[in-house]
Gaussian input, Z-matrix of N, CA and C with variables (Angstrom, degrees):
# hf/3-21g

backbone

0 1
 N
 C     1     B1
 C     2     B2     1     A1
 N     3     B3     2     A2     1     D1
 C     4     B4     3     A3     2     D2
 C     5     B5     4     A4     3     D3
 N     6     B6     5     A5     4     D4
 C     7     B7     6     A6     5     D5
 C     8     B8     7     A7     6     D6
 N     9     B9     8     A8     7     D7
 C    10    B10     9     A9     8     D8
 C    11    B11    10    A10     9     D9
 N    12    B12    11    A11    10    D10
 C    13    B13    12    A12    11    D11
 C    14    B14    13    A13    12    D12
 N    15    B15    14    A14    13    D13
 C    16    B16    15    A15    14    D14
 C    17    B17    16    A16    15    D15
 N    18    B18    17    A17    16    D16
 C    19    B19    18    A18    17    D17
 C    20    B20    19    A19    18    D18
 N    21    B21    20    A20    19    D19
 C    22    B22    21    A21    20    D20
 C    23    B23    22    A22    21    D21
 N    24    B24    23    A23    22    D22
 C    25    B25    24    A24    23    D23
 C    26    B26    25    A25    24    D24
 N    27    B27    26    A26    25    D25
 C    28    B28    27    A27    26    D26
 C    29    B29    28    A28    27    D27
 N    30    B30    29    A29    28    D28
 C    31    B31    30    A30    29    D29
 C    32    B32    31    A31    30    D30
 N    33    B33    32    A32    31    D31
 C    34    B34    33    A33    32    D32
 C    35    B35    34    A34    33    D33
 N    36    B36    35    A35    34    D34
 C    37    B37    36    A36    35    D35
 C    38    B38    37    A37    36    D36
 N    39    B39    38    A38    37    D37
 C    40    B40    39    A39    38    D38
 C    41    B41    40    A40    39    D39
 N    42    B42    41    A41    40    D40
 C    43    B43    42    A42    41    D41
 C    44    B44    43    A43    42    D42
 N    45    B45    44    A44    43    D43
 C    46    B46    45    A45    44    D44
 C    47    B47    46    A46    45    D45
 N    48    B48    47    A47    46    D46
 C    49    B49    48    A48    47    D47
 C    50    B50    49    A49    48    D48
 N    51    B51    50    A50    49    D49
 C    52    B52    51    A51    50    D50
 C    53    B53    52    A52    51    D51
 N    54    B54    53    A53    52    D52
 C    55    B55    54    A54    53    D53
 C    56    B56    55    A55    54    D54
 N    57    B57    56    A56    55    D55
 C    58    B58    57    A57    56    D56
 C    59    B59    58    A58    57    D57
 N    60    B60    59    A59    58    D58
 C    61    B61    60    A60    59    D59
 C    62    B62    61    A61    60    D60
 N    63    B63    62    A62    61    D61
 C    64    B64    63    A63    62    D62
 C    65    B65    64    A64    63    D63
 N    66    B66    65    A65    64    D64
 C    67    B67    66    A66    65    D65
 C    68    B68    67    A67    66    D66
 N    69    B69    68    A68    67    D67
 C    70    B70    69    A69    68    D68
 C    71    B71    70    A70    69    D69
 N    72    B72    71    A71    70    D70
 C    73    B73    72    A72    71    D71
 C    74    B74    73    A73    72    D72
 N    75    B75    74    A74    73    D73
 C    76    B76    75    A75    74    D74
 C    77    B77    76    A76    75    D75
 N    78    B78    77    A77    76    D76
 C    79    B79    78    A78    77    D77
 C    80    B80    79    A79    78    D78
 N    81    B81    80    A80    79    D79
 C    82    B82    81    A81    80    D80
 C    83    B83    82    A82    81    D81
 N    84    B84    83    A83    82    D82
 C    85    B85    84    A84    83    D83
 C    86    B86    85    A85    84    D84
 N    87    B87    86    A86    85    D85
 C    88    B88    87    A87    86    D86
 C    89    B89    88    A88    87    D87
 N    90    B90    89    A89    88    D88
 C    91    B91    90    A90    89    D89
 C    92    B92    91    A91    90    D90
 N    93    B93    92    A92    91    D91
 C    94    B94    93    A93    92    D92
 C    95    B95    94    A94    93    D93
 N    96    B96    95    A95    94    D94
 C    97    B97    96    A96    95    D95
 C    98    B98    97    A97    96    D96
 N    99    B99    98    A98    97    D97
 C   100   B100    99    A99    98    D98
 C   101   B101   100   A100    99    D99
 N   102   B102   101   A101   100   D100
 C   103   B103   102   A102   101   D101
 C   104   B104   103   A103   102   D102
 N   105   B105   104   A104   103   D103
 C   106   B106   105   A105   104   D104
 C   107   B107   106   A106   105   D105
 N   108   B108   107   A107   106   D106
 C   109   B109   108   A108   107   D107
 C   110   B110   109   A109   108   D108
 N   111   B111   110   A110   109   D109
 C   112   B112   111   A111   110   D110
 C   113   B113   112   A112   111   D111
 N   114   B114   113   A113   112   D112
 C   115   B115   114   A114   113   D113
 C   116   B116   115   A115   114   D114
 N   117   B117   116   A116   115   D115
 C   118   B118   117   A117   116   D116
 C   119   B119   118   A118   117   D117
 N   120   B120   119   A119   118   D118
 C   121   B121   120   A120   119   D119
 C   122   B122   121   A121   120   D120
 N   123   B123   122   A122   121   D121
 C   124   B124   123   A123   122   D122
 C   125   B125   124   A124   123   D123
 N   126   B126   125   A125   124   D124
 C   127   B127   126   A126   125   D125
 C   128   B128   127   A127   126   D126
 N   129   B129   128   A128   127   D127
 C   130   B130   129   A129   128   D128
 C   131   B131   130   A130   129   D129
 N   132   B132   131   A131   130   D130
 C   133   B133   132   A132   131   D131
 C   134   B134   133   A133   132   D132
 N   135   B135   134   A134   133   D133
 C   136   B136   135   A135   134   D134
 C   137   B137   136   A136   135   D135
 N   138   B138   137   A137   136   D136
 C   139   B139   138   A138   137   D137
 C   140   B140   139   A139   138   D138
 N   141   B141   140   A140   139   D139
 C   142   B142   141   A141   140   D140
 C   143   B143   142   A142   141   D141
 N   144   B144   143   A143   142   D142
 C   145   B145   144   A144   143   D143
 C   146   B146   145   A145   144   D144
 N   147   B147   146   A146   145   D145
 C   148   B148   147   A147   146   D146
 C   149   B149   148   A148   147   D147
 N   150   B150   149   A149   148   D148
 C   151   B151   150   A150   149   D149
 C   152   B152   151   A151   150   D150
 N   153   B153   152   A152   151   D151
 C   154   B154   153   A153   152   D152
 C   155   B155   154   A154   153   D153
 N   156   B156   155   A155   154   D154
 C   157   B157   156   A156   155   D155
 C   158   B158   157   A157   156   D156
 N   159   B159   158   A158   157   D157
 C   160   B160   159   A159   158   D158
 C   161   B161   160   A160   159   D159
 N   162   B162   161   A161   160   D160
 C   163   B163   162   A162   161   D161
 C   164   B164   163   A163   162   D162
 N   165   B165   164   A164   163   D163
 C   166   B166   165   A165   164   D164
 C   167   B167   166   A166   165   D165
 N   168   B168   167   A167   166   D166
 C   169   B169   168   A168   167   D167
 C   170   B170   169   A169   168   D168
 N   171   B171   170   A170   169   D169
 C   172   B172   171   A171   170   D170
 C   173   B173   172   A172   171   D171
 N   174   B174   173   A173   172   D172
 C   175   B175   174   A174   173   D173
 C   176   B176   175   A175   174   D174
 N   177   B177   176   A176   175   D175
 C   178   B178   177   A177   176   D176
 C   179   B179   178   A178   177   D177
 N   180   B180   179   A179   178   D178
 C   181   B181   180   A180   179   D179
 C   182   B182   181   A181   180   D180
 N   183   B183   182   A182   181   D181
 C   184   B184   183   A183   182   D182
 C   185   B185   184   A184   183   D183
 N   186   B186   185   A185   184   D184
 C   187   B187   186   A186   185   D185
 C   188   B188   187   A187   186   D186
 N   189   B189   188   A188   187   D187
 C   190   B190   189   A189   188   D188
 C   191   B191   190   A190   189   D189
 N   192   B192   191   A191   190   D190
 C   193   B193   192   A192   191   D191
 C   194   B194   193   A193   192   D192
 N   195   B195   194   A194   193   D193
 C   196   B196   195   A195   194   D194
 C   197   B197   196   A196   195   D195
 N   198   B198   197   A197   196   D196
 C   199   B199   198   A198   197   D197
 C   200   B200   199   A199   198   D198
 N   201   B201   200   A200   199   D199
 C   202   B202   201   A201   200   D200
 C   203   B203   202   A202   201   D201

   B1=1.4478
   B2=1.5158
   B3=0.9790
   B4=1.4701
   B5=1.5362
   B6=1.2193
   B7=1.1468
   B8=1.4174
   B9=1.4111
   B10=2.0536
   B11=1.7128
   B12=1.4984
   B13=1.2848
   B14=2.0105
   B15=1.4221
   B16=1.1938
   B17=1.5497
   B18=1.5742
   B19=1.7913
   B20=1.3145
   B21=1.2816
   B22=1.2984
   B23=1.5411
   B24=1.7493
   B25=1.9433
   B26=1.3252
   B27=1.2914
   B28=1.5591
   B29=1.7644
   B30=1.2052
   B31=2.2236
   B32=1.2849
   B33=1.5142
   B34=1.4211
   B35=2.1932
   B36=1.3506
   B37=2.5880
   B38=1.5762
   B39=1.5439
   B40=1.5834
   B41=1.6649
   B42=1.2272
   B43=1.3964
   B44=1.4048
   B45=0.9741
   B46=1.6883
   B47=1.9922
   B48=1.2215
   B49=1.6331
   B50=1.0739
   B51=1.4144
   B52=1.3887
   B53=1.2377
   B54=1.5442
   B55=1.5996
   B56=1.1374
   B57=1.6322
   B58=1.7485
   B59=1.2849
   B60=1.7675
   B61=1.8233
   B62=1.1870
   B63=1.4759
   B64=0.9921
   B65=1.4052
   B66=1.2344
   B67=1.2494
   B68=1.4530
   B69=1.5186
   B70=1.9105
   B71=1.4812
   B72=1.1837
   B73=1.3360
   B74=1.6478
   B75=2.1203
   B76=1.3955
   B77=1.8619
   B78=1.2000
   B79=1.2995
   B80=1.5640
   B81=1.6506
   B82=1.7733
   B83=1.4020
   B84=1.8896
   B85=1.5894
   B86=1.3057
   B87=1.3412
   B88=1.7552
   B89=1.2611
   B90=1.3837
   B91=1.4227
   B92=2.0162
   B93=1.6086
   B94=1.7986
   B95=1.4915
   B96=0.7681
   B97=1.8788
   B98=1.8356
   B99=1.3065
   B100=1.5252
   B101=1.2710
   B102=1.2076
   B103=1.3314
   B104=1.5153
   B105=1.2157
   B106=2.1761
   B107=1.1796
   B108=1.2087
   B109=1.6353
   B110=1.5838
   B111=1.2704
   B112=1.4100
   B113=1.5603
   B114=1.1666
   B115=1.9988
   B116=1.4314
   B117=1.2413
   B118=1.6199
   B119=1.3766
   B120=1.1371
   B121=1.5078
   B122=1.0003
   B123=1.1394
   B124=1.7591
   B125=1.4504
   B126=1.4323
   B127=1.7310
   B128=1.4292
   B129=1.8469
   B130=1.4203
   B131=1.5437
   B132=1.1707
   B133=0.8434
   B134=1.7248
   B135=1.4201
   B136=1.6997
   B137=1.4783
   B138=1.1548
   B139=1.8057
   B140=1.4281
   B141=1.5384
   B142=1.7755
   B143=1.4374
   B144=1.3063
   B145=1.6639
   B146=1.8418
   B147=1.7322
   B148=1.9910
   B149=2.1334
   B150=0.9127
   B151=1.9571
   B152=1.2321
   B153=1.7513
   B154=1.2939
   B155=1.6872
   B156=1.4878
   B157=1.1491
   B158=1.8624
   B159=1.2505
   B160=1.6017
   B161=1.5470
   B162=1.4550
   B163=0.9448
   B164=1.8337
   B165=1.7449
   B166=0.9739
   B167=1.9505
   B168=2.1919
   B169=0.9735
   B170=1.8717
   B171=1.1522
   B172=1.4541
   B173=1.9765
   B174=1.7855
   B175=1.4070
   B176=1.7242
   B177=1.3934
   B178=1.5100
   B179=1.2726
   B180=1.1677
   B181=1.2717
   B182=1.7245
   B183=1.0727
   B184=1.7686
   B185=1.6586
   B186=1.4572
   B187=1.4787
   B188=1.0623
   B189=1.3526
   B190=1.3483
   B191=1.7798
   B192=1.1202
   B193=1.3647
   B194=1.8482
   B195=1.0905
   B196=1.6127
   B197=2.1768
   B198=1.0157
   B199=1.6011
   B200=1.5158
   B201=1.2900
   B202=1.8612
   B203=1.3839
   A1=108.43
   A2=120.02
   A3=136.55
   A4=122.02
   A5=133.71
   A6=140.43
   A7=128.45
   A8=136.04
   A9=116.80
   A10=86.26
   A11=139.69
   A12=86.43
   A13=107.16
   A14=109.46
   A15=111.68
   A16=130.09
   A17=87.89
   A18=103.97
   A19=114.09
   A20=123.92
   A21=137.62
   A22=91.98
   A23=120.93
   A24=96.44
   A25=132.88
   A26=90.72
   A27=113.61
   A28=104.06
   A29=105.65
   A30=101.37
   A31=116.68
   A32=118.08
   A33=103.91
   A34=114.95
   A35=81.32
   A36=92.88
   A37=88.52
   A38=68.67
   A39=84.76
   A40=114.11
   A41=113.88
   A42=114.91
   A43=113.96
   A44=116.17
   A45=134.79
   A46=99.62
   A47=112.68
   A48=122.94
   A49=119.98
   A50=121.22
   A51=127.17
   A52=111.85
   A53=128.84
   A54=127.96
   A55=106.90
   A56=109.31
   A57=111.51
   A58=128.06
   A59=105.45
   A60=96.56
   A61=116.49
   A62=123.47
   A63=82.60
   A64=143.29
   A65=116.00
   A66=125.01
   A67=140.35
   A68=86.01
   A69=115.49
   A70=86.47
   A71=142.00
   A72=130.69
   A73=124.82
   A74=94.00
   A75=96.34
   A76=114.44
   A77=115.21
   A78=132.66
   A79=102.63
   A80=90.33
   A81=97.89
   A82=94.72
   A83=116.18
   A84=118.00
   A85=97.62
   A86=127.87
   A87=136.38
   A88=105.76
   A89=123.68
   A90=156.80
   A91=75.70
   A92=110.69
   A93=93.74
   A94=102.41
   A95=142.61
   A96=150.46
   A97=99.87
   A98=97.30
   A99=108.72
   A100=106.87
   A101=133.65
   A102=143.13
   A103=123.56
   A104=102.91
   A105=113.28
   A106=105.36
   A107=100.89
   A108=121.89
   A109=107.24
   A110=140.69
   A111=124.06
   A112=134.96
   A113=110.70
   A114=120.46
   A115=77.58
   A116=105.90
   A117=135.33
   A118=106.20
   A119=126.61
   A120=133.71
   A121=131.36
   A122=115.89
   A123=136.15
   A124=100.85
   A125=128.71
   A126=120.20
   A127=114.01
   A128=111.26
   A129=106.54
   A130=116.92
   A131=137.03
   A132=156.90
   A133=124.25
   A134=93.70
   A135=89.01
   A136=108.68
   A137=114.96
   A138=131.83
   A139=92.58
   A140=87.43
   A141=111.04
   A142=99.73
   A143=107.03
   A144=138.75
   A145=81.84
   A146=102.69
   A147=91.59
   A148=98.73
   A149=107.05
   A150=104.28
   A151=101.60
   A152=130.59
   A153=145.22
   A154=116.47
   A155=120.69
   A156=131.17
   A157=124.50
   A158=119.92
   A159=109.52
   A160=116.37
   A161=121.36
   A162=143.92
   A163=113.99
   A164=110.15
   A165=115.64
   A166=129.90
   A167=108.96
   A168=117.80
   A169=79.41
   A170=111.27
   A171=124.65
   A172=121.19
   A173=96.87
   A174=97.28
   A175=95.39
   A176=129.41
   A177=131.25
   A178=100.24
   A179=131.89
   A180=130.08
   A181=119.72
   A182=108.56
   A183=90.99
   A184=91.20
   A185=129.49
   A186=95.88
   A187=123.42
   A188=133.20
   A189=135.55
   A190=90.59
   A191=120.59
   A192=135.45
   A193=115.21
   A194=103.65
   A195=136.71
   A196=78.19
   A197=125.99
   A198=104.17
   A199=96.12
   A200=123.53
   A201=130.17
   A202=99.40
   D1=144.89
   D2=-166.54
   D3=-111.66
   D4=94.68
   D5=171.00
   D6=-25.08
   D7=-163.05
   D8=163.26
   D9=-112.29
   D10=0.26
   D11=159.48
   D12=-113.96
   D13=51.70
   D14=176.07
   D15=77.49
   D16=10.67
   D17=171.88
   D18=-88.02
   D19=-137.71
   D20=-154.75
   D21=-121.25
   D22=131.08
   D23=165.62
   D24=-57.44
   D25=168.94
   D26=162.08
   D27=-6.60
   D28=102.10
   D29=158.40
   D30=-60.87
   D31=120.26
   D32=-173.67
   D33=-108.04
   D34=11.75
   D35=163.07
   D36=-140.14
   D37=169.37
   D38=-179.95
   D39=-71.08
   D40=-36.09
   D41=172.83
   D42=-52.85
   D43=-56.67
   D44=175.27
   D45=-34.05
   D46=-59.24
   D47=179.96
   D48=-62.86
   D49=-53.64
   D50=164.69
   D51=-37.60
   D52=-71.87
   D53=176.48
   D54=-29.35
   D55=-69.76
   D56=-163.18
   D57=-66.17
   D58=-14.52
   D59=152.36
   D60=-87.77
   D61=-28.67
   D62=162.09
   D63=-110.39
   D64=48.43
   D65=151.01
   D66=-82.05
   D67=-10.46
   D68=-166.26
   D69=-108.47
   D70=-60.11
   D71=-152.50
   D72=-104.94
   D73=-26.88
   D74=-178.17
   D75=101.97
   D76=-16.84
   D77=175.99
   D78=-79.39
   D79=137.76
   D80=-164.62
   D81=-110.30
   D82=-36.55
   D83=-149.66
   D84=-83.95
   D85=165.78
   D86=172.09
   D87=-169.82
   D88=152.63
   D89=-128.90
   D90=-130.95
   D91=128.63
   D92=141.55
   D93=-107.81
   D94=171.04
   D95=163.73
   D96=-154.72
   D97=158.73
   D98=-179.85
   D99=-48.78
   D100=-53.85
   D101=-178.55
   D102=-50.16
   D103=-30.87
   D104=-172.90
   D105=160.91
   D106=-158.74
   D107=-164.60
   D108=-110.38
   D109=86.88
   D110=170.53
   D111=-102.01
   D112=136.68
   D113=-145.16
   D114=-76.85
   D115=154.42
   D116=176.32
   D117=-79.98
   D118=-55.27
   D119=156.26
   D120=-27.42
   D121=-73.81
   D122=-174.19
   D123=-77.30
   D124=-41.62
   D125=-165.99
   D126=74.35
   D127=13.10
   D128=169.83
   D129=-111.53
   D130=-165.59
   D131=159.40
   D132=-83.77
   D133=114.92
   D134=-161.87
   D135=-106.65
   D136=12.71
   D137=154.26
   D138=176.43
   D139=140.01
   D140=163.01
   D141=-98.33
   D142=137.95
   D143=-165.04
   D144=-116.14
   D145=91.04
   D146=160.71
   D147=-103.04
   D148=28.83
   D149=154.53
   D150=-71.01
   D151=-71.60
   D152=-170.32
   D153=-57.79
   D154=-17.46
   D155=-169.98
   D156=-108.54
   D157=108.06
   D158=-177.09
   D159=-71.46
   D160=105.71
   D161=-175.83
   D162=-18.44
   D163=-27.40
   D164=176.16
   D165=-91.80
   D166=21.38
   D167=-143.77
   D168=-97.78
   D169=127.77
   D170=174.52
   D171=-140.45
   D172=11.59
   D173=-160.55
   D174=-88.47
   D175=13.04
   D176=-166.60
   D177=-129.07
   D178=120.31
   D179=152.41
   D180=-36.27
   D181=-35.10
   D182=177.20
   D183=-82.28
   D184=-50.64
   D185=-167.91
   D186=-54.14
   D187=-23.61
   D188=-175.01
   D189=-60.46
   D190=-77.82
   D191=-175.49
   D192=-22.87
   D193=-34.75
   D194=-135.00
   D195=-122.17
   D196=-43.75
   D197=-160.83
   D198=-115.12
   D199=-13.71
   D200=-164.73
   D201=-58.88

């Protein structure tokens, strides 16, 4: 399955994401936090995990970012 910019889809575990960046970017290191997976590299978030998250979490600027 094919993504919109011609990658691989949506990763749906965290293991699953980890590979596919780094297979796409080359980045090995990653952050876990309740929220997702975030690349050491980039400083983003390389899937948001909302299982681990109460739909009503708005006190973080990335969740806001991350659930809007």
């Amino acid at each position: 399955m094919e993504g919109l910019r011609g990658g691989v889809g949506m990763p749906t575990s965290r293991e699953q994401a980890r590979k596919q960046h780094t297979v796409q970017t080359g980045h090995e290191q990653f952050s876990e936090t309740i929220y997702g997976v975030i690349c050491a590299a980039c400083h983003n978030y390389i899937l948001v995990d909302k299982t681990n998250d109460p739909p009503t979490c708005r006190e973080h600027e990335t969740c806001r970012q991350a659930y809007s």
